[in-house]
MARTIDO-355083 format. One record per residue (C-alpha): residue in one letter; x, y, z. Coordinates in steps of 0.001 Angstrom, whole numbers, padded with zeros to 6 digits, always signed. Example, Ala and Ser with C-alpha at 12.3 -4.5 7.8 and 13.67 -1.06 7.14 Angstrom:
BEGIN
a+012300-004500+007800s+013670-001060+007140
***
This chain:
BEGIN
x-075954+041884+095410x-077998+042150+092081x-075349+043993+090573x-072614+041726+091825x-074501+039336+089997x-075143+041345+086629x-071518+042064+086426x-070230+038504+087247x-072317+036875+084255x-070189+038561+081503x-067081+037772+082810x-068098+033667+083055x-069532+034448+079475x-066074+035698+078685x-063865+032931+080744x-066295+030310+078446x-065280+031731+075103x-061856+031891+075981x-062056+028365+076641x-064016+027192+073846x-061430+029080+071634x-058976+027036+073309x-060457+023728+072932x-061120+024504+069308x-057306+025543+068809x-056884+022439+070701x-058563+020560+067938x-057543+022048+064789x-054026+021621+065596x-054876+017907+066272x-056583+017616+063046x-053541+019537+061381x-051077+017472+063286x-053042+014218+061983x-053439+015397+058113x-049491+015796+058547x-048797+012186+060522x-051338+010713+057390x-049742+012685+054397x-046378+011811+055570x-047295+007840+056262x-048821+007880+052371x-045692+009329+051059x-043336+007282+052950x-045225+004231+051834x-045868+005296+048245x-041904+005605+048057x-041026+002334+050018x-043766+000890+047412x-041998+002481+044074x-038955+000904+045016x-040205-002726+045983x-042369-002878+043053x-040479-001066+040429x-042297-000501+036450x-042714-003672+034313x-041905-002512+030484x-041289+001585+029608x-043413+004662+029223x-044448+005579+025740x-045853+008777+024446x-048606+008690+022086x-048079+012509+021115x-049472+016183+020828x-052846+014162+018833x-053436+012140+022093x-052406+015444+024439x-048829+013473+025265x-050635+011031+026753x-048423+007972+028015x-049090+004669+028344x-046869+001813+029728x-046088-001445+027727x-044494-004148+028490x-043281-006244+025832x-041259-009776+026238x-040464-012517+023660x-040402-013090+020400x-042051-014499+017672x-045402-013464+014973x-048183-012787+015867x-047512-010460+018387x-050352-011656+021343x-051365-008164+022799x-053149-008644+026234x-055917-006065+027719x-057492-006603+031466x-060268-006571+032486x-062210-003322+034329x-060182-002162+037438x-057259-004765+036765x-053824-003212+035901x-051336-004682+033487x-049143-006867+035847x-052820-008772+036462x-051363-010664+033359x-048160-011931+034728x-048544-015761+035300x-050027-015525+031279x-047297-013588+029886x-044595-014851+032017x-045732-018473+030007x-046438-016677+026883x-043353-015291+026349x-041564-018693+026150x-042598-019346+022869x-044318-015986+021124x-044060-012223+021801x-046416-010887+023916x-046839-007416+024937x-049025-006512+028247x-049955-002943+028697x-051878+000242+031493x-055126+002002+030331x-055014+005538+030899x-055497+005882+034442x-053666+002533+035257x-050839+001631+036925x-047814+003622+035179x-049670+005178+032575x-050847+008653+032515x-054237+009871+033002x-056193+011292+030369x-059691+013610+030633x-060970+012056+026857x-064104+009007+027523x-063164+005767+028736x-064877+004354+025726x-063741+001178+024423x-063413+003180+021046x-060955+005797+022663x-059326+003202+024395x-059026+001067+021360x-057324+004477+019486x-055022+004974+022199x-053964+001076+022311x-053257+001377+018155x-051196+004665+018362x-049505+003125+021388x-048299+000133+019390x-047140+002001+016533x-044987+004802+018749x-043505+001320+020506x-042697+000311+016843x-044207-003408+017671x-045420-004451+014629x-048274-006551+013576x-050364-008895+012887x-051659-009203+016471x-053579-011962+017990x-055798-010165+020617x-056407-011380+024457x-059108-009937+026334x-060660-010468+029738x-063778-009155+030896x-064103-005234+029857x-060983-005908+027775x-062913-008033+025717x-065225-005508+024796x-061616-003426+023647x-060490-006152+021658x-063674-007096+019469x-063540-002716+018911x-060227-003321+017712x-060690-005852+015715x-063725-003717+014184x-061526-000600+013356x-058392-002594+012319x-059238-005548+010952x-056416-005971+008695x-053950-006310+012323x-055776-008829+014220x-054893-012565+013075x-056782-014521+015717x-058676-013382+019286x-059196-014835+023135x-061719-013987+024809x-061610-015028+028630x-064986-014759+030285x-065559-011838+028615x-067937-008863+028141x-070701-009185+026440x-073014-006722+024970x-076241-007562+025857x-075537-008741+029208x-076702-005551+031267x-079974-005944+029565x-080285-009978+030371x-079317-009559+034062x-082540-010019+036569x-083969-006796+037545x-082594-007086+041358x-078608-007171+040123x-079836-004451+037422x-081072-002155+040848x-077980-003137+042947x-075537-002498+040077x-077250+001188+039720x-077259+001948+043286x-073224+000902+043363x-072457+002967+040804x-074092+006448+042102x-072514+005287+045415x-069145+005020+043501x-069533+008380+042339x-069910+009671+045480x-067210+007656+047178x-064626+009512+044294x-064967+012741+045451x-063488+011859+048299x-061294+009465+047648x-058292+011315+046736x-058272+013063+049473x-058489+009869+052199x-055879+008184+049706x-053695+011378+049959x-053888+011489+053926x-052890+007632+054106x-056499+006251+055057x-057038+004136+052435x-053262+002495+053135x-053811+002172+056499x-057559+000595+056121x-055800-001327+053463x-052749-002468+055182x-053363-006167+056159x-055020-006760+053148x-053352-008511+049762x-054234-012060+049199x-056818-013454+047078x-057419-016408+045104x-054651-017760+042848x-052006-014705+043572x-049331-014215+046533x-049773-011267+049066x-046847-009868+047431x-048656-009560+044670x-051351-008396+046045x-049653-005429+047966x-048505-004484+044230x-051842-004490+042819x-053133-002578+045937x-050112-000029+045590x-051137+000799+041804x-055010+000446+042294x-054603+003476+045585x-053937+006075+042845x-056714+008471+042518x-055772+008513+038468x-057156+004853+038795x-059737+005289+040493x-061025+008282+038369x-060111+006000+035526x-062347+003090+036423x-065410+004715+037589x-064818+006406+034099x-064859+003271+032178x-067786+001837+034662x-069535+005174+033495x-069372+004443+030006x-070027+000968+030216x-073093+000742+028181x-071608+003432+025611x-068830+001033+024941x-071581-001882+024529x-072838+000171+021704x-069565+000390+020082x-069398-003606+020280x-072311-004080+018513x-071338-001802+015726x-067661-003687+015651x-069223-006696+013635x-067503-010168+013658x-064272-011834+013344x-064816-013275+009930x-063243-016587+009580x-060621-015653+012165x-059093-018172+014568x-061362-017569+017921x-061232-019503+021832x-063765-018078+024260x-062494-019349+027723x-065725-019572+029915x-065495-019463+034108x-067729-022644+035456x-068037-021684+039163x-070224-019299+039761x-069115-016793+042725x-068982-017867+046489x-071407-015592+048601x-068058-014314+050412x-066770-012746+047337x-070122-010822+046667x-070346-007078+047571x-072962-007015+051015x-076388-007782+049742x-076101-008340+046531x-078912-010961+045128x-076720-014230+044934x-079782-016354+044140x-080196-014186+041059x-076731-014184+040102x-076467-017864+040105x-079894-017657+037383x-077432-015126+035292x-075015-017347+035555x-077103-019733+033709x-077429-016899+030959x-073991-016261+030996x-072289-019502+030351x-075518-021357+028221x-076243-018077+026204x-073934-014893+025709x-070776-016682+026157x-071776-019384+023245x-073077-015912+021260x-069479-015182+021454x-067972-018364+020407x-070257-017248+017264x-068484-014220+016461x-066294-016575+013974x-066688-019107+011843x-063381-020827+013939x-064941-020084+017219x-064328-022498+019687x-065770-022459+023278x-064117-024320+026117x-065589-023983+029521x-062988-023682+032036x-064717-025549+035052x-062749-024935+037865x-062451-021677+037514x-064851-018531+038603x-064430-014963+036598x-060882-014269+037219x-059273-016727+035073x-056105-014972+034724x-055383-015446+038123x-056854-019188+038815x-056173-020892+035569x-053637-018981+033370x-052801-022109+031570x-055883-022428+030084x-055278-019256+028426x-052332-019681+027619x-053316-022788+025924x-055351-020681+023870x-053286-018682+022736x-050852-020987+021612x-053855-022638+019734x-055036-019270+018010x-051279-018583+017456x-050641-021438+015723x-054265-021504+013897x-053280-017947+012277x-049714-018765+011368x-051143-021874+009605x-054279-019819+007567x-051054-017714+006580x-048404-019905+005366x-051829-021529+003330x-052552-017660+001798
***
């Protein structure tokens, strides 16, 4: 009996293994099966996407100096000075569609991607405003669009533009800036958005090591699928924004830029001023809902740096020029572009004009 029982416990030792190697075969070739179903749903909607929302403009290559870097531009119009428009962090080119759309009516106007963005290519330099600034003047001259250039930026593209204006001065006729950057505003903001700004960032980080892979496998499309529609654009334009933003090049690219945020403020500060250079600074009025805040971020405290924003750095930037104008743009929150493009393209036509007029006068 005792050895009945001694030789009957390897064999239900053995029947378990077999089974457990079963069940795990079972599962790996579900997993397998799964990576397949979500590969082949992200490629089949990645290619049902490139047709429905096809490049705006061409691909331009900046050359062996830039490691054939390309960038995509999209030029319409015509007219001098060439209005050259850069978005703001996390925003591809076609974010400037109702502007240019307007824009092009009366003056040329050329939108264009960041590294990392949209159609452009990726690059490994820093997403410094100075780099990006470089890359923006050699793109310009290998699309043989010539200058002077009145400058539109929004957000982190202002931050690009002033840059710009600092390393080329004698190319930039007149600037917009539309709500944008400014360098001293990470060090105004209250101490609780300072913490939850950190935090997002090393959580960013972490989220982009794996977030080519769950955009690869279709996850991110298929979390992302009835999503689309925010204020002041369609949902068809919103599927097209979400189809170039679910690139891992983009994402790398704006974490990048996020990254060198306060490297780039640096380089602001050293740009200098705009002389006596036709200037609008388009402030946002409404401060953001509570909806449209990340989850627990301090919306009592970003109201109070709201208060800073429009009362303080955005006047600072009106400043910048001896023409500076500042006009508040009331019914509008941050993303102007999208809720009020005729108020920048107002603007423009008003810096346009300004800087043909100070040169027919030369």
């Amino acid at each position: 009996m005792e050895n009945e029982t001694v030789t009957s416990s390897p064999r239900r030792t053995g029947r378990l293994k077999r089974w457990l190697s079963r069940v795990l075969l079972g599962l790996l070739v579900l997993i397998v099966l799964a990576a397949i179903v979500g590969a082949s749903y992200q490629a089949l909607g990645n290619r049902a996407d490139a047709l429905r929302f096809p490049q705006q403009g061409k691909s331009v290559s900046l050359g062996p100096a830039f490691d054939n870097l390309t960038l995509s531009i999209d030029c319409r119009g015509q007219g001098s000075p060439t209005v050259i428009l850069d978005t703001g962090l996390g925003v591809p080119a076609i974010g400037w569609n109702p502007v240019q759309t307007e824009v092009a009516k009366f003056m040329r106007v050329c939108s264009y991607d960041r590294a990392g963005y949209g159609w452009s290519g990726a690059s490994s330099r820093p997403r410094t405003s100075a780099e990006i600034v470089k890359e923006l003047h050699a793109l310009l001259e290998a699309a043989n669009e010539k200058g002077p250039y009145v400058l539109v930026g929004h957000s982190f593209g202002g931050f690009n533009v002033r840059v710009y204006n600092g390393q080329y001065p004698n190319d930039v006729a007149g600037m917009v800036l539309v709500d944008a950057s400014h360098e001293d505003q990470n060090d105004r903001m209250p101490p609780a958005i300072q913490a939850f700004m950190k935090k997002s960032l090393e959580q960013l980080k972490r989220q982009q090591m794996l977030a080519p892979l769950l955009i690869r496998l279709g996850v991110v499309r298929f979390s992302q699928r009835n999503q689309g529609e925010a204020p002041g654009v369609s949902k068809e334009f919103g599927r097209e924004m979400l189809y170039l933003q679910m690139q891992p090049k983009f994402m790398d690219a704006t974490g990048a830029e996020m990254g060198s945020f306060s490297e780039s403020a640096s380089e602001v500060r050293a740009a200098g001023n705009l002389g006596d250079k036709p200037l609008v600074v388009l402030t946002a009025g409404k401060s953001a809902d509570a909806s449209q805040l990340p989850p627990g971020f301090p919306k009592k405290e970003f109201d109070d740096f709201h208060e800073v924003w429009v009362n303080d750095l955005q006047v600072k930037e009106a400043h910048l020029s001896t023409r500076g104008e500042r006009i508040m743009v009331a019914d509008s929150d941050h993303m102007i572009p999208f809720e009020r493009p005729d108020a920048i393209v107002a603007a423009i036509r008003v810096v346009c004009n300004a800087a043909n007029a100070a040169n027919t006068a030369k």
